[in-house]
C-alpha positions as a printed NumPy array, in Angstrom:
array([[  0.   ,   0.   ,   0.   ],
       [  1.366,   3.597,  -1.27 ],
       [  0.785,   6.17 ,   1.235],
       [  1.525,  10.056,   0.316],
       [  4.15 ,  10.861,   2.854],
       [  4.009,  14.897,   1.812],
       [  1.031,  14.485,   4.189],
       [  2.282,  13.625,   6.831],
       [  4.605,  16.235,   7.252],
       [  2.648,  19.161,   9.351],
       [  4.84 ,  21.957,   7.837],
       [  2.689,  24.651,   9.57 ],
       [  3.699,  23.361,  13.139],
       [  7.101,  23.406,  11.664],
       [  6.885,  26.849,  10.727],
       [  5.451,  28.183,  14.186],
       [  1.651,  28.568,  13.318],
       [ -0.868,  27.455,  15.506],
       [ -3.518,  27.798,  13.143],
       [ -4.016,  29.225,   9.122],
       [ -7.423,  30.244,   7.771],
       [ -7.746,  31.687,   4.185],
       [-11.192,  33.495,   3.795],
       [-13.166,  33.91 ,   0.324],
       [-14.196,  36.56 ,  -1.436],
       [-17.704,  36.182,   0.272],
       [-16.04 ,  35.858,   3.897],
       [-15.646,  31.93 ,   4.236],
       [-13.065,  30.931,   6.361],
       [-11.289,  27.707,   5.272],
       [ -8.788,  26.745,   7.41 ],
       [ -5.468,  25.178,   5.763],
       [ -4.357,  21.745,   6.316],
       [ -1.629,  21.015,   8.281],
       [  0.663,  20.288,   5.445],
       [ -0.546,  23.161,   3.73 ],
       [  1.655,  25.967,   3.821],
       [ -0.227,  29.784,   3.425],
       [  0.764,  31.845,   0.333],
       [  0.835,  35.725,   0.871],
       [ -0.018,  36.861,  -2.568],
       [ -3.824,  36.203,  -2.836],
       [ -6.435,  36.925,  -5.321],
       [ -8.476,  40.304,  -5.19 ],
       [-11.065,  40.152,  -1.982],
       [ -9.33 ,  37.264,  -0.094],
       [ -7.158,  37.226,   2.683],
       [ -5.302,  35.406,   5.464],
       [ -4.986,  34.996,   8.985],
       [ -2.295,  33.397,  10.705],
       [ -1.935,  32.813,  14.22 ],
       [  1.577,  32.14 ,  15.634],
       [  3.115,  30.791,  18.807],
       [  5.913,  33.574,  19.786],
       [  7.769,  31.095,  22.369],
       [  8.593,  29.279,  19.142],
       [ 11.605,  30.806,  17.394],
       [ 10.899,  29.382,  13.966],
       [  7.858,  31.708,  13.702],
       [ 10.32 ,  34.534,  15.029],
       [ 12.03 ,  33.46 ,  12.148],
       [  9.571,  33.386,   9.612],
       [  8.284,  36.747,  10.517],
       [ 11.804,  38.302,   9.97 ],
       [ 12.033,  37.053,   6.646],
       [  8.727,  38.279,   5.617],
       [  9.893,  40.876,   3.358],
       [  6.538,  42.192,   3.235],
       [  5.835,  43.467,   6.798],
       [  7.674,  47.007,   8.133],
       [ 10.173,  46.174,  10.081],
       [  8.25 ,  48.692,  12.421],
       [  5.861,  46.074,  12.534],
       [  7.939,  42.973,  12.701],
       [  9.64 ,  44.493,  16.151],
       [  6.504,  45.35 ,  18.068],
       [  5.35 ,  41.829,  16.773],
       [  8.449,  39.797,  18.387],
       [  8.567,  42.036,  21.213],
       [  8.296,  41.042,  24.705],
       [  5.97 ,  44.374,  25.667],
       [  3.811,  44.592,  28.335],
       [  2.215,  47.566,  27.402],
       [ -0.725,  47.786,  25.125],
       [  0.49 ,  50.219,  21.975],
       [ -0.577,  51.151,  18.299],
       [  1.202,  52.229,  15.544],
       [  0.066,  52.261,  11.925],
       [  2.05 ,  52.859,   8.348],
       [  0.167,  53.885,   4.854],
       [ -0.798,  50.27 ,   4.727],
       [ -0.31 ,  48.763,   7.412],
       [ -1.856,  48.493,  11.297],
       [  0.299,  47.063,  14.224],
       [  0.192,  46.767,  18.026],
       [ -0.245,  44.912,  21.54 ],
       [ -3.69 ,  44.551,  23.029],
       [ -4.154,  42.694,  26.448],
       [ -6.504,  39.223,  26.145],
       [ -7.192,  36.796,  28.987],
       [ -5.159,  33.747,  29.481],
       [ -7.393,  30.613,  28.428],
       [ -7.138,  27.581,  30.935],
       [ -7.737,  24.508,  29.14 ],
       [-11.538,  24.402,  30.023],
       [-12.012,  28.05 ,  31.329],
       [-10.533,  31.263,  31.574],
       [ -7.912,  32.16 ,  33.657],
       [ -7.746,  35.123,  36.236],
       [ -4.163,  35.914,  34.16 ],
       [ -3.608,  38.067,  31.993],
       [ -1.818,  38.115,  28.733],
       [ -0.926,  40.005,  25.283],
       [ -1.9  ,  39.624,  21.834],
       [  0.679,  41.187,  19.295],
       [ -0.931,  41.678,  15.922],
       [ -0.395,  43.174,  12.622],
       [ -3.192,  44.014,  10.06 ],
       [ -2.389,  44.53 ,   6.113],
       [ -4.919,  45.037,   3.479],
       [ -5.124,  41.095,   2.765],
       [ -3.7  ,  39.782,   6.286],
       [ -4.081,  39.539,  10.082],
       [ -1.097,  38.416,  11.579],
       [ -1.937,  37.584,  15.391],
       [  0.525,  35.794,  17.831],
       [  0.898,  35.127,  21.692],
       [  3.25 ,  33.389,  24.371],
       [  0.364,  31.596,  26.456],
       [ -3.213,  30.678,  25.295],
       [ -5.54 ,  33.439,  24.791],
       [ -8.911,  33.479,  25.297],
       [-10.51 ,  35.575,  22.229],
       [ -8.29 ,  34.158,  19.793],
       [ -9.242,  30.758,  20.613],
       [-13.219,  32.219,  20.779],
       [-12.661,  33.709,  17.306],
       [-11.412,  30.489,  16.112],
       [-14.415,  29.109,  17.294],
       [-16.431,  31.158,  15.673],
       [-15.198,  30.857,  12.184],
       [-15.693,  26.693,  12.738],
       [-19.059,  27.952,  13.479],
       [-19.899,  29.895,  10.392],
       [-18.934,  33.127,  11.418],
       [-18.097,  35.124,   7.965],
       [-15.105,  38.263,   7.825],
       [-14.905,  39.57 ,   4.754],
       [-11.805,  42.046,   5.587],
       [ -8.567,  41.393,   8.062],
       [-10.379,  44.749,   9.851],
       [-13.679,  42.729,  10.265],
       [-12.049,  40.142,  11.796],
       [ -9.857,  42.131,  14.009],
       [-12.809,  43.537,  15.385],
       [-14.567,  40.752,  16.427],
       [-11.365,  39.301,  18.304],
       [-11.3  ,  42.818,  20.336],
       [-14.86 ,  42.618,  21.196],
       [-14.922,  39.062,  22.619],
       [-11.858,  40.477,  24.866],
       [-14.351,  43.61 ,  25.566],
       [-17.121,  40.726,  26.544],
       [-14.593,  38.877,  28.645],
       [-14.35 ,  41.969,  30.47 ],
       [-18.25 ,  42.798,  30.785],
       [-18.742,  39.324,  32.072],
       [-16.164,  40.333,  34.515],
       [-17.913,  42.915,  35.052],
       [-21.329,  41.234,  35.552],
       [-19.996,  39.109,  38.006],
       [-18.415,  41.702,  39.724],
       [-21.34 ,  43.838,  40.254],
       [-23.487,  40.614,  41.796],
       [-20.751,  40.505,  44.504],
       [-21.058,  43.846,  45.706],
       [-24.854,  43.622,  45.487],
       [-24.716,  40.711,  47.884],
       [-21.987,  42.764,  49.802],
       [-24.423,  45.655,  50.188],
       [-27.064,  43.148,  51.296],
       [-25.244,  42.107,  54.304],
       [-23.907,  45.765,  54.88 ],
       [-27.613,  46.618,  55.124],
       [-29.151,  43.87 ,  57.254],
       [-26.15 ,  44.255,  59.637],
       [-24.612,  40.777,  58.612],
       [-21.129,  41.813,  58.156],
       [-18.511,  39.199,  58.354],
       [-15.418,  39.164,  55.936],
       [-17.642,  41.905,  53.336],
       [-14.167,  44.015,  53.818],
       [-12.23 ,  41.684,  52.585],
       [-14.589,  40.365,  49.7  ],
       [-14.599,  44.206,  48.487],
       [-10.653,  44.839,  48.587],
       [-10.929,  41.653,  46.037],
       [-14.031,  43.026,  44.217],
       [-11.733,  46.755,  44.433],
       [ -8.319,  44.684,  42.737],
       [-10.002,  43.424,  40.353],
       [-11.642,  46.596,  39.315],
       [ -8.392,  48.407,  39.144],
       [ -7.077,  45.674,  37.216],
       [ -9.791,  46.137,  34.804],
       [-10.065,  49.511,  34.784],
       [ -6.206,  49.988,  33.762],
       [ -6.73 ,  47.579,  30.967],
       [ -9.67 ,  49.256,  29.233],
       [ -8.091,  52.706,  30.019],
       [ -5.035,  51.543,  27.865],
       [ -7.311,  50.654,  24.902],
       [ -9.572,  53.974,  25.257],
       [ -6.428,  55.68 ,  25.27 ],
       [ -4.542,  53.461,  21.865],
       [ -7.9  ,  54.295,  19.927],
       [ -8.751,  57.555,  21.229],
       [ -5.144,  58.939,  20.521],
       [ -5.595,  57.062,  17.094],
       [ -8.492,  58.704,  16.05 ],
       [ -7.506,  62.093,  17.341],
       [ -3.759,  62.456,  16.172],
       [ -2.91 ,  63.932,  12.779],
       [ -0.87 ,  61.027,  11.652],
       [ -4.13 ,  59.013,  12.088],
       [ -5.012,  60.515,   8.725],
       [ -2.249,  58.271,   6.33 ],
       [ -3.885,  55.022,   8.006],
       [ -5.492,  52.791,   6.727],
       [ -9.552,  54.309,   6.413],
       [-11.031,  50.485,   7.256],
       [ -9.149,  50.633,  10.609],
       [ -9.503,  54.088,  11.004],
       [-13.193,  53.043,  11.666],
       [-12.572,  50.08 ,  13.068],
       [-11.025,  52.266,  15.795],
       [-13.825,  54.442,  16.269],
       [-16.621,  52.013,  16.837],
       [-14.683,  49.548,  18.849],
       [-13.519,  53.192,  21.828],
       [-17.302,  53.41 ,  21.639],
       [-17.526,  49.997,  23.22 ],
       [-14.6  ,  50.801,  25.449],
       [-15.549,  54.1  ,  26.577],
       [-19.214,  52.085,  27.41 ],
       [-17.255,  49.333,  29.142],
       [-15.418,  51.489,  30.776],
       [-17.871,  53.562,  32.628],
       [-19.498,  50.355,  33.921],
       [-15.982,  49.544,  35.448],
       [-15.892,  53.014,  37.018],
       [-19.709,  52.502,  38.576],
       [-18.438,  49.247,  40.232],
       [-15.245,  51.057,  41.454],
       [-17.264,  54.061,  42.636],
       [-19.962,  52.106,  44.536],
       [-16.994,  49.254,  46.103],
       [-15.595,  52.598,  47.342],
       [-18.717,  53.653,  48.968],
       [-19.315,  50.439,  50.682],
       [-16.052,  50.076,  52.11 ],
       [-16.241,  53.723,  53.345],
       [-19.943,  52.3  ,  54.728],
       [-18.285,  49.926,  56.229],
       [-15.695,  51.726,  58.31 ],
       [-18.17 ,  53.923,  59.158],
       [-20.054,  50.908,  61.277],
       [-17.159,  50.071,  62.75 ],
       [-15.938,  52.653,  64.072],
       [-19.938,  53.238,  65.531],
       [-19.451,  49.732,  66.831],
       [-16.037,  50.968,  68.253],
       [-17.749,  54.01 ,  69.635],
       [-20.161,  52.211,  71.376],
       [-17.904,  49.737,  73.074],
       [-15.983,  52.503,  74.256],
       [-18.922,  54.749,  75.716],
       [-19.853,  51.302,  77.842],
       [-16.354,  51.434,  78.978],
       [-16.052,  54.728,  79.938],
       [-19.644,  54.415,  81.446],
       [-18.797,  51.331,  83.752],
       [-15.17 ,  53.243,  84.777],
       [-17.089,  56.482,  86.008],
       [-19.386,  53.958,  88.071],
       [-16.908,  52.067,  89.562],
       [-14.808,  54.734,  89.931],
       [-15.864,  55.843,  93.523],
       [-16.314,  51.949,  94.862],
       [-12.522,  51.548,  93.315],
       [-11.209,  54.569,  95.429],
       [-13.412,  53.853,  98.931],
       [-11.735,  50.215,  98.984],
       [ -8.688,  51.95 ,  98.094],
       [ -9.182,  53.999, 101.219],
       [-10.059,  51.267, 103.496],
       [ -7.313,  49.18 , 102.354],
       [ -4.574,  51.845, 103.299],
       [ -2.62 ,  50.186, 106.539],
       [ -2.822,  52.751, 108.883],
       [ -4.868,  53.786, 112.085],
       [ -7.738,  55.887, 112.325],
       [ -9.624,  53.58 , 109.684],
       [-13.352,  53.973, 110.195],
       [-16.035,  50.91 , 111.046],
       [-12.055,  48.881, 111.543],
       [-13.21 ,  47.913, 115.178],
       [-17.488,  47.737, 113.628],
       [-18.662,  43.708, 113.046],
       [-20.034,  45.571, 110.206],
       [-17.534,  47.479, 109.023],
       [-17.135,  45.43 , 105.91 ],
       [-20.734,  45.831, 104.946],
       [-20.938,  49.379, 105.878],
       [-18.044,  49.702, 102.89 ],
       [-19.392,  47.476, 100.273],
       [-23.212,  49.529, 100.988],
       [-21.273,  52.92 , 100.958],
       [-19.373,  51.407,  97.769],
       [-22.728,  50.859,  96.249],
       [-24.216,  53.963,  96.82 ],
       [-21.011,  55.807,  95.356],
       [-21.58 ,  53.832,  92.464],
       [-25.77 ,  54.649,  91.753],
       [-25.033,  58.638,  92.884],
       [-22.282,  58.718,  89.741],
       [-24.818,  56.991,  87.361],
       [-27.363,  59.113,  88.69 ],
       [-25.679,  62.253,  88.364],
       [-24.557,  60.882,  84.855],
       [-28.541,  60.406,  83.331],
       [-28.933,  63.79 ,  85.109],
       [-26.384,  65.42 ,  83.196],
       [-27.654,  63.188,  80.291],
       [-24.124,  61.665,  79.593],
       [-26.744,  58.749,  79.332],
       [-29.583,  57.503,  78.1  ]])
C-alpha cells in the first residue's frame, strides 16, 4: 500500500503557526491543512490569517524574513511588551492589546498580550500563552462566522476580549450587590475583605480598558491618524465606543466598592464608639467603689467601722451607693440615656 508521505509532514507546526485560515471573497473561512503551507499573494477580496506561537523561534524566524511586513511592525510583533500600543504605516496596522489567558476548560484570572499586525489582505496575530478571544474567534469561524476584511475580523477578536471583560464585570457587580445586602441587614462578616478583592479586580480592569480607550482615542484624534489605513480608522472608532461604554461600567463598580467600604468603616468605628462609651460608662461607676476600697485598704490607724462587726458591709453599701449617685448624676447630666 502507497501512502503520500508529503502528508504527513505538518509543515505549519514546523513553521510556528498554531492555526491558518484563508477566507473567500464572500467571507468563508477555510482553514489550511496542516501540510498546507499559506501563500501571501492572494487573489483580489481574499485574505489570510495566521496565528503564531511567539515562544517558538521558527515563527520569530519566519516573521523576519517576511519581506513584506515594516520592520516597524515585525519588532513590536516579536517584542516582549507589556504595554498595550498602536502604531500604523500607509498600509499597514500594528500593536499589543491585552486578552485573557485561556485555561484549558475556562478562563484564567491571568492576563496576557496579543501582538498583531493588520495589512490590506492579512491579520497576523501571535501570543506566548493561550488566549482566550483568539481561541473564541477560532471558534467562531468553525461555526460559520463570515469576515470579509482582516479589519472585520480584528474587530470581532477585540470585542470578545471587551465581553470577557463585561462578564467580569457582571460578576463583579453581583458581589457587591450581595456585599451591600449584608452591609444593610447588619450581617457583616469578611464583606471588607470580599470588596478589597471586588476593588483589585476593578483596578485591574479599569487599567486595561483605560489603555485601549487611550490606543484608539489617541488614534483617532492624532494627525498622523489621517495616512492610516480608512477600514481601521473606523474600526477604531466604533470599537472606543464599546470601550468608553465598558469602561464607565468599570468606574460605577469602582465608585460604589468605594462607597461600601467607606460604609463599612463607618459601622465600625460606631461599633467601636459604642464599646468605648460602655467602657467609659462602667469606669465612672466604679470609679468611687474603686477609690473607697482603696481607702479602706490603706494600713494605717484611724480607719473607720475597723473595730465595727459591720464594718465590711458598711463599705461594700457605701461602695454601692457611690456607684448609683455617679450613674445618677450621669442620666442627670444626660451623659446617658
Amino acid at each position: 500500500m502507497n501512502y503520500d508521505m508529503t502528508r504527513l509532514i505538518d509543515l505549519q507546526t514546523q513553521v510556528g503557526f498554531i492555526w491558518a485560515y484563508r477566507f473567500d471573497a464572500e467571507g468563508n473561512a477555510h482553514l489550511l491543512p496542516r501540510e498546507q503551507m499559506p501563500v501571501i499573494e492572494l487573489p483580489e477580496n481574499e485574505f489570510l490569517w495566521l496565528h503564531l506561537d511567539l515562544i517558538d523561534n521558527r515563527a520569530k524566524q519566519w516573521i523576519s524574513d517576511c519581506a513584506v511586513l515594516p520592520a516597524e511592525a515585525q519588532a513590536v510583533f516579536l517584542s516582549h511588551d507589556d504595554h498595550q500600543r498602536l502604531h500604523h504605516s500607509t498600509d499597514f496596522a500594528w500593536g499589543v492589546t491585552f486578552d485573557q489567558v485561556r485555561e484549558i476548560d475556562s478562563r484564567a484570572d491571568e492576563i496576557g498580550m496579543l501582538h498583531w499586525i493588520i495589512g490590506e489582505n492579512l491579520l497576523l496575530t501571535g501570543r506566548r500563552q493561550a488566549l482566550q478571544a483568539a481561541r473564541l474567534t477560532h471558534d467562531a469561524l468553525a461555526g460559520g462566522f463570515k469576515a470579509t476584511s482582516p479589519v472585520v475580523l480584528f474587530e470581532r477578536l477585540i470585542e470578545y476580549v471587551i465581553e470577557d471583560v463585561a462578564a467580569d464585570v457582571m460578576q463583579l457587580t453581583e458581589d457587591t450587590d450581595r456585599v451591600e445586602d449584608h452591609i444593610l441587614d447588619d450581617r457583616m462578616g469578611d464583606e471588607a475583605r470580599r470588596l478589597g478583592l471586588i476593588r483589585r479586580r476593578t483596578v485591574k480592569l479599569h487599567r486595561q480598558l483605560n489603555g485601549l480607550h487611550l490606543l484608539f482615542r489617541r488614534f483617532s484624534e492624532t494627525s498622523s491618524a489621517r495616512t492610516a489605513p480608512e477600514t481601521v480608522k473606523s474600526a477604531a472608532g466604533r470599537l472606543l465606543h464599546q470601550v468608553d461604554t465598558m469602561l464607565t461600567d468599570v468606574q460605577i463598580v469602582q465608585q460604589r466598592a468605594r462607597l461600601l467600604q467607606d460604609e463599612i468603616a463607618a459601622k465600625l468605628t460606631t461599633q467601636t464608639n459604642n464599646h468605648l462609651y460602655v467602657l467609659s460608662i462602667l469606669t465612672a461607676t466604679l470609679m468611687p467603689a474603686t477609690l473607697i476600697t482603696g481607702l479602706f485598704g490603706v494600713n494605717t490607724k484611724g480607719l473607720p467601722f475597723n473595730d465595727n462587726d459591720w464594718g465590711f458591709d458598711y463599705v461594700i453599701i457605701l461602695s454601692i451607693l457611690a456607684g448609683l449617685a455617679i450613674y445618677w448624676l450621669l442620666r442627670r447630666k444626660r451623659m446617658i440615656h
